[in-house]
N, C-alpha and C positions, 0 to 999 in steps of 0.2 A: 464281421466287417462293419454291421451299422454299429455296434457298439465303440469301435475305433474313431467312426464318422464323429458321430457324436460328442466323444470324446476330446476330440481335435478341434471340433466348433466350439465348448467348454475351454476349452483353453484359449481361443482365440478372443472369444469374446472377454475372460477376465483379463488378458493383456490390454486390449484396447480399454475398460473400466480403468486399467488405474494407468492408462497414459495421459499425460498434460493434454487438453483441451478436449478431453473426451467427459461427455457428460455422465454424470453419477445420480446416484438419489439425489431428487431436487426437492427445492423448501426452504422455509426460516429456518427450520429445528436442526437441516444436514449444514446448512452453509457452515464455512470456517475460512472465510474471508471477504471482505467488502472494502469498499470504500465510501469512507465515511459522506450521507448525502447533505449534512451541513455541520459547521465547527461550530466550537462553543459560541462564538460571535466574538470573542476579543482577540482579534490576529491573531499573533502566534505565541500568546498567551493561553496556555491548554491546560496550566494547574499543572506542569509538568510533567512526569511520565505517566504519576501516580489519576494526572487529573484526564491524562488523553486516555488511559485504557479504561477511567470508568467513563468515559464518553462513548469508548467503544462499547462498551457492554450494555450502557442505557437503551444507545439507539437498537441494541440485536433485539434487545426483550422488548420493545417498542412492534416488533413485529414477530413476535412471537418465540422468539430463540431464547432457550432457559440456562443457556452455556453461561459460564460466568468466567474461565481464563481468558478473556481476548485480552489482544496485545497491540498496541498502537506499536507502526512500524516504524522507529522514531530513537535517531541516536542523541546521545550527550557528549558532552565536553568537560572537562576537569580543569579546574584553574592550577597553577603551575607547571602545566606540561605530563601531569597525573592522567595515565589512563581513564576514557571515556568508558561510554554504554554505546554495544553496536546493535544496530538494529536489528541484525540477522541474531543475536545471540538472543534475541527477546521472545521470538516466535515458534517456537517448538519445532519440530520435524519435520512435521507435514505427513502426506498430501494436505491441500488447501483446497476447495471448492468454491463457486460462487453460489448467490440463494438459488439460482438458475441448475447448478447440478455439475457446470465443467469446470474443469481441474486448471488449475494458474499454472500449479507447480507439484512437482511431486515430493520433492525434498530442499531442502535448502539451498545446496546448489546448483540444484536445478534452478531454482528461483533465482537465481545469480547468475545466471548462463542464458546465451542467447537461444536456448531451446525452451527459457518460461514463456508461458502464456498471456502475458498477462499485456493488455492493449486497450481501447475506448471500451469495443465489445464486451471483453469479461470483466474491467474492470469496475462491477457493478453498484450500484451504491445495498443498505440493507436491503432497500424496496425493490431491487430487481429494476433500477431506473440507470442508464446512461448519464455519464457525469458531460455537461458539455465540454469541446474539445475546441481547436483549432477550425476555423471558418466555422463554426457555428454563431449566433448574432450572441453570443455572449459567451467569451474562453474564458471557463475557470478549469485548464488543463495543469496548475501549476499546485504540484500536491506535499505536503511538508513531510520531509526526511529526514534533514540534516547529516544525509551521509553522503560516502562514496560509493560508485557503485558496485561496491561488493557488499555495500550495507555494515559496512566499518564506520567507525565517527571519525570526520576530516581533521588531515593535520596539518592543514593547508593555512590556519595559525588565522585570527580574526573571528570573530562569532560567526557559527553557521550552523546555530540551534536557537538563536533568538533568546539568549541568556537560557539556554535548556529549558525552554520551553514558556516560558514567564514574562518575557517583553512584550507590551504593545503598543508602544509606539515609533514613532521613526528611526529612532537608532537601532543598530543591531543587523543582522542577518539572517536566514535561512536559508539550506541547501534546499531547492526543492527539484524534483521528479517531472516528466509528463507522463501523465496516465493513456495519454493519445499517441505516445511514441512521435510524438510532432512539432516540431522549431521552424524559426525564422531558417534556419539551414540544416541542412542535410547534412548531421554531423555524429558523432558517437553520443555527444552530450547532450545535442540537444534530439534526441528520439531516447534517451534514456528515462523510464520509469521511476527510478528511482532517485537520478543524480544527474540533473540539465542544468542548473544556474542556479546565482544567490539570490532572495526573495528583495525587493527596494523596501527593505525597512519590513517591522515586524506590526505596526498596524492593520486594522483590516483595509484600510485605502492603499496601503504601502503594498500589502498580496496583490490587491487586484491590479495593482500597476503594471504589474507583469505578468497576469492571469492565469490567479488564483481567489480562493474565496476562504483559506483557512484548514480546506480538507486535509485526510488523511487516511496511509492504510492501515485496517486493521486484520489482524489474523490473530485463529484459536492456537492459544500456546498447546497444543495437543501432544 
């Protein structure tokens, strides 16, 4: 009978390990996902896909993470109506953790579904620091995507990758996310993570118009 007990506690406890928002090994070295705690510095100008995922791998090994797949969560655009890069197809499988230990998401679609985790709280930058949000005295909840929210690249037709990644100044667009799940209104778009509005322009003054600072998610293509 105690061997059953036991048993039954063993299994309850690795269900809850690998459900979204349950904490796991924590640390720089487990994490496999963050968001970024500052952009390169020129808008949405990132060096393109090639330039945003080694921003993401600089900032992990900055704090100690020796992983080297990360993946900026970050679609493109094709000129003549040519198939894009979607964001979801850039990031591996999953589970994804924060440096903190809890689970965003378990798999892809999970991460696509209103059962992810992911919110101000998890959404942590490398350092285990909160990105500011809405009513805080400075919102940079406005995070660069360029998708929809399935993490597809939009075909809503106009730049909404900020020339895939390489503009910075006022022309142009980007789709961006709240990582605060929080807007002007209570709406699907604007509590969306991934996919709330287009950026005013791809400057760094042009983000912060609409509060942002450049950021971005990263995850370990695992």
């Amino acid at each position: 009978m105690a061997l059953d007990i036991n048993l039954g506690r063993c299994m309850v406890l690795s269900a809850l390990l690998l459900a979204p928002g349950a904490a796991r090994a924590a640390g720089p070295e487990e994490m496999t996902f963050f968001l970024t705690s500052v952009g390169p510095g020129k808008g949405a100008d990132l060096g393109g896909l090639a330039g945003a995922d080694a921003h993401c791998a600089a900032l992990a090994a900055a704090v100690g993470n020796s992983k080297k797949d990360w993946r900026a969560y970050l679609s493109t655009t094709a000129p003549g109506g040519d198939a894009g890069v979607n964001a979801r197809d850039r990031i591996g499988k999953g589970p994804w953790q924060n440096v903190k230990g809890v689970v965003v998401a378990k798999d892809v679609d999970d991460l696509h579904s209103p059962n992810a985790k992911l919110n101000k709280e998890t959404a942590l930058t490398e350092k285990g620091e909160p990105v500011p949000g809405r009513g805080d005295p400075v919102n940079t909840h406005d995070v660069l995507t360029g998708s929809d929210p399935q993490g597809m690249y939009s075909t809503a037709g106009g730049d909404t990758t900020c020339g895939n990644w390489t503009k910075s100044g006022d022309d142009g667009s980007a789709i961006v996310g709240h990582h605060d799940r929080m807007g002007l209104k209570v709406s699907r778009h604007m509590t969306s993570w991934n996919s709330a509005h287009g950026a005013r322009g791809c400057s760094q003054e042009g983000l912060k118009g609409t509060g942002g600072a450049g950021l971005f998610y990263c995850f370990l293509a695992n």
